[in-house]
C-alpha positions as CSV (number, residue, x, y, z in Angstrom):
1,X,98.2,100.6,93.7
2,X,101.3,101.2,92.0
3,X,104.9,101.1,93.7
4,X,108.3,101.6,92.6
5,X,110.4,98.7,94.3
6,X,113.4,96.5,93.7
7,X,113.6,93.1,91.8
8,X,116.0,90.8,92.8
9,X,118.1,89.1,89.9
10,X,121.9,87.8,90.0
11,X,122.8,84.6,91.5
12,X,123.5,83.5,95.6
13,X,125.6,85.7,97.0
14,X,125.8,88.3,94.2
15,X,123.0,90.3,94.0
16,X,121.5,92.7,91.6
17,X,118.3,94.2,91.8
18,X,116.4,96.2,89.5
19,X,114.1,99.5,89.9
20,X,110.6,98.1,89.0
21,X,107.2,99.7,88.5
22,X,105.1,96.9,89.4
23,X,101.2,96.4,90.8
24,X,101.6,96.0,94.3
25,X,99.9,92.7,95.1
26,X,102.3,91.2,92.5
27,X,105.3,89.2,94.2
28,X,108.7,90.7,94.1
29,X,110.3,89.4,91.4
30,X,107.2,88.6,89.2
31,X,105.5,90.6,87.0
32,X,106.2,94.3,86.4
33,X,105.1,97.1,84.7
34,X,108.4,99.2,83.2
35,X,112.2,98.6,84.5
36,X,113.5,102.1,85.2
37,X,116.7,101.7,86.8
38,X,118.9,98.9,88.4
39,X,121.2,98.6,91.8
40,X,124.2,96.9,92.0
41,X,125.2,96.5,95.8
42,X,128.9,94.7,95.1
43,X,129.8,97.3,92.4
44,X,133.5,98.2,92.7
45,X,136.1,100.3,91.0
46,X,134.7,102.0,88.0
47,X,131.7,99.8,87.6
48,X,128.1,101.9,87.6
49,X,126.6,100.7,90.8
50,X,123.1,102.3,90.4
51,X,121.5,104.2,87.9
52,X,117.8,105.2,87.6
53,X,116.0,106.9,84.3
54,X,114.6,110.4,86.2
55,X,112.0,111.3,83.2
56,X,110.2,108.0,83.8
57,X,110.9,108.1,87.7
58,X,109.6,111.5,88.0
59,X,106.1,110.6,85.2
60,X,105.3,107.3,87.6
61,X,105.5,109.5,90.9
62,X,103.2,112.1,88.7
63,X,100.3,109.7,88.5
64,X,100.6,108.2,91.7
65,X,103.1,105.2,92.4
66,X,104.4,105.7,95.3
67,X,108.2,104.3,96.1
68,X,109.5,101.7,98.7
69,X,111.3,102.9,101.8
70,X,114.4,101.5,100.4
71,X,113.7,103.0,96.5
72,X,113.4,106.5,98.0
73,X,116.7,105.8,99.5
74,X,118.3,105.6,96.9
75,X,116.7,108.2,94.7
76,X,117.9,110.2,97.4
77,X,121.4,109.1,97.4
78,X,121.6,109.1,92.9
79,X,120.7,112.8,93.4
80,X,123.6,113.2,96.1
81,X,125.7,112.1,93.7
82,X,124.3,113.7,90.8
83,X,125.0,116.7,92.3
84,X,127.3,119.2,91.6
85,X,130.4,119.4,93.4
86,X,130.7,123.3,95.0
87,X,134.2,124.2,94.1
């Protein structure tokens, strides 16, 4: 099966993770299919702190991967702040 998960990158105590399509019996941070986004949990000020590529997010979910609990998280929370502000 194919999941859409985090890789974990950065060095101790700074973490980045990246938005992976990867076979799931592969280990976390090995092998991967396409890189389609990246986290970054200690992002502050103006720094991008997540940003995920929706075409290729949305063609992976088409044929089946599914996402990790924590993905879909924040997939939900990029289209939160994606969206438009109601004025």
């Amino acid at each position: 099966m194919v999941v859409i998960r985090l890789a974990r990158g950065g060095s101790k105590a700074r973490p980045f993770f990246s938005i992976v399509v990867a076979d799931k019996r592969v280990r976390r941070d090995g092998r991967f299919i396409e890189r389609i986004g990246f986290y970054n949990p200690t992002a502050v000020g103006g720094a991008e702190g997540l940003r995920i590529a929706q075409d290729r997010l949305t063609y992976w979910k088409s044929v089946g991967a599914q996402a990790s609990p924590t993905v879909e998280r924040l997939i939900n929370q990029g289209a939160k702040a994606a969206a438009p502000v109601a004025a």
